[in-house]
C-alpha positions in Angstrom: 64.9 -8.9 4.5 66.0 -11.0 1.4 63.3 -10.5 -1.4 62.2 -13.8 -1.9 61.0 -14.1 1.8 58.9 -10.8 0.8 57.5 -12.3 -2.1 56.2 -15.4 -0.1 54.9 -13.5 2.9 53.1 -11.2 -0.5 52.0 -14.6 -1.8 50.6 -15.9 1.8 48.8 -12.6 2.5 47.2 -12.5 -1.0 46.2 -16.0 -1.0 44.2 -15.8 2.5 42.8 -12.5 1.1 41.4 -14.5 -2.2 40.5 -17.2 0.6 37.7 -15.6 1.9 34.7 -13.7 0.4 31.7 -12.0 2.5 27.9 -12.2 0.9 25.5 -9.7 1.8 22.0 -10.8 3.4 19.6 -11.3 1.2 21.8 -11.9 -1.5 23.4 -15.9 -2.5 26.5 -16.3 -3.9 27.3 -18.7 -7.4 30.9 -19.7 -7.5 32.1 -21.4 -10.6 35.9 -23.8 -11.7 36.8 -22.9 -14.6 33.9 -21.5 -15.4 31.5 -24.4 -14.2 29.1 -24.3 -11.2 30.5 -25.7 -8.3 28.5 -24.6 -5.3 26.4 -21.4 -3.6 27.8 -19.4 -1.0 25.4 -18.4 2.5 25.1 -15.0 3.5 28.2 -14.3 5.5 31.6 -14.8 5.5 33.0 -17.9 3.6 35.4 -20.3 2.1 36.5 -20.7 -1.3 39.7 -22.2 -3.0 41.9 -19.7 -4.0 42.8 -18.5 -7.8 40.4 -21.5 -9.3 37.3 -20.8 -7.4 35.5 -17.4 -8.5 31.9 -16.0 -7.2 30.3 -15.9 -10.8 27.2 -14.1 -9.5 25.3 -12.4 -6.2 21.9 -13.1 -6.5 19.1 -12.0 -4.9 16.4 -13.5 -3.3 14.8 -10.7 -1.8 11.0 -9.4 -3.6 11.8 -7.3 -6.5 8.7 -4.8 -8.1 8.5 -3.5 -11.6 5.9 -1.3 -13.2 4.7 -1.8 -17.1 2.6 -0.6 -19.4 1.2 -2.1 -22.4 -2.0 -2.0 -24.2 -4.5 -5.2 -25.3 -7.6 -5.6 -27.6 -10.8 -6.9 -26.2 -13.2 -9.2 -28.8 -15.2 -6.2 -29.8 -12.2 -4.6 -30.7 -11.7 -1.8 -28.1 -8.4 -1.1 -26.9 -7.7 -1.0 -23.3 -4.8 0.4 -21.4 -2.8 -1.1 -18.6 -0.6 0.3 -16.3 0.5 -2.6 -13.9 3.4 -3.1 -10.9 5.1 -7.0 -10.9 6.2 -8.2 -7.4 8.4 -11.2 -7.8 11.4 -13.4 -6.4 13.6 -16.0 -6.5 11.6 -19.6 -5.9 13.6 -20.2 -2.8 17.0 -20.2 -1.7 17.6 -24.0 -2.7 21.1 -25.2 -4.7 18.9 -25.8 -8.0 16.6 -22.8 -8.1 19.5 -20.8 -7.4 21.6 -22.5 -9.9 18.5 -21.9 -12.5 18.4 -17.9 -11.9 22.2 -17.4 -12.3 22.4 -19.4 -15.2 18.8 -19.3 -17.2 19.1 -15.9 -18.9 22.4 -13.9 -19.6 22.0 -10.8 -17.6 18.8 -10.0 -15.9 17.6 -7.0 -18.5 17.2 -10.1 -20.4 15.1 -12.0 -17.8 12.7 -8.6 -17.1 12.4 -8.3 -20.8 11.3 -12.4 -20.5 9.1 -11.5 -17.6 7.2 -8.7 -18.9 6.8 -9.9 -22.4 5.4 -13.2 -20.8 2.8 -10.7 -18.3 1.8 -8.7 -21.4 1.1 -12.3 -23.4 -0.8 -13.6 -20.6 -2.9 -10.2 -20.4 -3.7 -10.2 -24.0 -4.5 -13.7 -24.8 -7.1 -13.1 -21.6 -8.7 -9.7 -22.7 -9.3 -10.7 -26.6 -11.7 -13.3 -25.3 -13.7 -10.5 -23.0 -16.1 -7.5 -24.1 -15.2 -4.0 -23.2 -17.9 -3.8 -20.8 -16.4 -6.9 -19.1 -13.0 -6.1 -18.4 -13.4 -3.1 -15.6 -15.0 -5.8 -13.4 -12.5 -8.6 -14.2 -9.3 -7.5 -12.9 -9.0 -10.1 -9.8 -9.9 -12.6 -12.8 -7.1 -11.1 -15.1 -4.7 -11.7 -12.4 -5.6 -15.1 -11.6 -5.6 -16.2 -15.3 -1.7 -14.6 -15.6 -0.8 -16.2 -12.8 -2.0 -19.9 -13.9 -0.2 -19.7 -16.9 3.4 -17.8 -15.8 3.7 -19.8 -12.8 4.8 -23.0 -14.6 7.5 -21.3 -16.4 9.1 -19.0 -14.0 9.3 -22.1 -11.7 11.5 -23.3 -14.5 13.7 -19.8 -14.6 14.0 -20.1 -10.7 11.3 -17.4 -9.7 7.6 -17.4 -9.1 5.1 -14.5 -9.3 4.4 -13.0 -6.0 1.9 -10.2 -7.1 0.4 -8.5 -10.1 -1.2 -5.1 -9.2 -3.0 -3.7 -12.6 -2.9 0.2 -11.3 -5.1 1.5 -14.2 -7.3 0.7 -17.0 -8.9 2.2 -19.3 -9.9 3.1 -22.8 -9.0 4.8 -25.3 -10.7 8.6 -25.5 -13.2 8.0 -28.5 -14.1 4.7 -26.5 -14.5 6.5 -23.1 -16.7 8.3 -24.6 -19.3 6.2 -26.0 -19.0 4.3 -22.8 -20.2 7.7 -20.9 -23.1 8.0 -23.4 -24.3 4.3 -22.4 -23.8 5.0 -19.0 -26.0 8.0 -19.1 -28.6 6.4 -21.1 -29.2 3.7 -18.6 -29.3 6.2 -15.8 -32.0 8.0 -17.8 -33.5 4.8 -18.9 -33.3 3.5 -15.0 -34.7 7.1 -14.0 -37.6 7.2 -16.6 -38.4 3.1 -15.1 -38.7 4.5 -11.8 -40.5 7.5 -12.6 -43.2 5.3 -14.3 -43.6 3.0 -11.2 -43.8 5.5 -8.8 -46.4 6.9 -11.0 -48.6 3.9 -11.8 -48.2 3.3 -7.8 -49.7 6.6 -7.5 -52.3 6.6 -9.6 -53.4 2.8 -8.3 -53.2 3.9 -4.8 -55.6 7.2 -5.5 -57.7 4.7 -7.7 -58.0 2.8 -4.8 -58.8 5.5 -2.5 -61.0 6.4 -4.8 -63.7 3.2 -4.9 -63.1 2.8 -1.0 -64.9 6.2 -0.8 -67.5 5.3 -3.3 -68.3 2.3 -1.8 -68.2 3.9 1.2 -70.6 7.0 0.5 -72.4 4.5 -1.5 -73.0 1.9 1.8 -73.2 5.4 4.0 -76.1 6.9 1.6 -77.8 3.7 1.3 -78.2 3.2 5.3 -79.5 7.1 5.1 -81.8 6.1 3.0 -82.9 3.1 4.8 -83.0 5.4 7.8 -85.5 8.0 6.1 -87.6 5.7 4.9 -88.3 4.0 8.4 -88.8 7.7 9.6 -90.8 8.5 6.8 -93.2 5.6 7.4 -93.1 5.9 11.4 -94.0 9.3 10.4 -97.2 8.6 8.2 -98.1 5.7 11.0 -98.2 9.1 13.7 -100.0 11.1 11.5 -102.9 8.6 10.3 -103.4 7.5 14.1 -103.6 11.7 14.9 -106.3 11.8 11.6 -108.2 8.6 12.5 -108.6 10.3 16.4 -108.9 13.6 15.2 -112.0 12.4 13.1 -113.5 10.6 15.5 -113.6 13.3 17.7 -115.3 15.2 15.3 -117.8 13.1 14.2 -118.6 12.6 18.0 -119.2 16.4 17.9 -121.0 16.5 15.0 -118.4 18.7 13.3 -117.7 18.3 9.4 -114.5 16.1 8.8 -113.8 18.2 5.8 -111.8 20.7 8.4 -109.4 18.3 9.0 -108.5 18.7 5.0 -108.7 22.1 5.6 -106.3 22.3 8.5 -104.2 20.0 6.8 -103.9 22.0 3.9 -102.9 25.4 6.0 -100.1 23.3 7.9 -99.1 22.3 4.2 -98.9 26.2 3.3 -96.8 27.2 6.2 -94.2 24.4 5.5 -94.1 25.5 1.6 -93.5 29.2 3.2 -91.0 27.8 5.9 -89.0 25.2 3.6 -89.2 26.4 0.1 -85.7 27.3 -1.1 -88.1 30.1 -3.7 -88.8 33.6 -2.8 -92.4 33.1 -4.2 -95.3 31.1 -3.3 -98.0 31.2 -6.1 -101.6 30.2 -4.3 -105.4 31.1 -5.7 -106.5 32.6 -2.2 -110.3 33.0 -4.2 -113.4 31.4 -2.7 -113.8 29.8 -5.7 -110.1 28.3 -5.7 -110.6 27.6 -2.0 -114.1 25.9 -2.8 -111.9 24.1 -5.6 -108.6 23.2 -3.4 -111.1 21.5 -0.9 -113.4 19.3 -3.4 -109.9 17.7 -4.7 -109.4 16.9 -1.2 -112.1 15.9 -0.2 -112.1 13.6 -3.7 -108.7 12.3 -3.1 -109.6 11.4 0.8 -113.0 9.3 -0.2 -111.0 7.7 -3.1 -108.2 6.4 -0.2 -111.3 5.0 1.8 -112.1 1.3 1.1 -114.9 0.6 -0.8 -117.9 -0.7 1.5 -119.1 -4.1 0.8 -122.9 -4.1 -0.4 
């Protein structure tokens, strides 16, 4: 076969080779002419003019992570720690976004070193306006507030900010510290609070208890006394009608009344011997003290009778 027919079929061959070009899923081809963008290339096999045409760049719109750390001051000056994880990705799969993140930054170390310097800006600026004490409980705010102001300008590079996880934060050591010694001083503070209501709750609840059963005994003692001194009169009504009867009888018999005093005064005796709490009973058991007991009586009984009108 003659050599130049070789060199054409070599030519042919070669030239549908450089004809076609595959692009992975999830990836979007940029071809330039001459080193100008001319189009984007769909997953798949495709088209593209031979020698002129070349694919400048595969790029990828599939979600891409990255995990940084960095550190920020708060306006008390404390210095926090982050560790965070950035999920991004390409805008969308449109000519212009594409054309943006193949032809924004140089390579993409440059881009990341964009990205992240623009999450660690957007962090600080946030946290130097927040107290230490604030931050733990703001991280859902923290990510809001970086993703307000990054969105604009990764719309611009082509990308958009799918996710910003912040993993860990937290103090330095001499910091941690001191925010364990506040911690613990509240609990005690909270603990010694408590302690003091339960104890004033005690103490007003046994109060109360206290003058229910005082006014209780009180009400109770005052209806026994009530009580005693109905019997106590029903009592002296009985025993006056007994007397007034039991002299009558007498005097009908012609007997001295005085024996009523008498009997009166032995009945007297036996309830002193019966009742007394004492062991002793001291009594002047002499005629003459007898003689004297029953003049006093006798006194004390005609100074009770009503005087007779002259």
């Amino acid at each position: 076969m003659p050599i130049g027919t070789i060199v054409v079929i070599v030519l042919v061959v070669l030239t549908l080779f450089l004809s076609y070009v595959t692009i992975q899923q999830g990836f979007i081809g940029v071809t330039t002419i001459f080193g100008k963008f001319n189009r984007i290339l769909r997953p798949g096999l495709n088209f593209k003019i031979p020698f002129i045409e070349k694919v400048h760049k595969r790029v990828s719109i599939q979600n891409r992570s990255s995990e940084l750390g960095f550190q920020a001051v708060t306006i008390d000056q404390a210095t926090v720690n982050f560790t965070a994880m950035l999920l991004y990705a390409v805008l969308n799969a449109e000519e212009e976004t594409v054309k943006n993140v193949a032809f924004k930054f140089v390579d993409d170390r440059n881009f990341m070193q964009a990205l992240v310097r623009s999450v660690e800006g957007s962090v600080r600026a946030f946290v130097a306006t927040k107290k230490q004490s604030e931050v733990l409980s703001l991280r859902r705010d923290i990510v809001e507030a970086v993703k307000d102001q990054l969105d604009k300008s990764l719309e611009e590079w082509g990308y958009h900010l799918i996710d910003l996880q912040l993993n860990d934060i937290n103090f330095d050591e001499e910091v941690m510290r001191s925010m364990a010694k506040v911690v613990a001083s509240n609990n005690l503070k909270a603990a010694a609070e408590n302690e003091g209501q339960a104890l004033l709750i005690t103490r007003t609840k046994a109060a109360e208890a206290e003058g229910n059963f005082i006014k209780i005994s009180a009400l109770a003692e005052k209806e026994a006394s009530k009580l005693k001194g109905e019997g106590i009169a029903l009592f002296r009504q009985e025993v006056a009608k007994g007397m007034a009867g039991a002299a009558k009888e007498m005097e009908e018999a012609k007997l001295d009344s005085s024996l009523i005093l008498f009997s009166m005064w032995t009945e007297a005796v036996k309830n002193f011997a019966q009742e007394g709490k004492g062991n002793v009973i001291y009594l002047d058991g002499s005629v003459e003290g007898l003689q004297k007991t029953m003049k006093d009586m006798m006194a004390m009984n005609m100074m009770n009778q009503p005087i007779a009108k002259k």
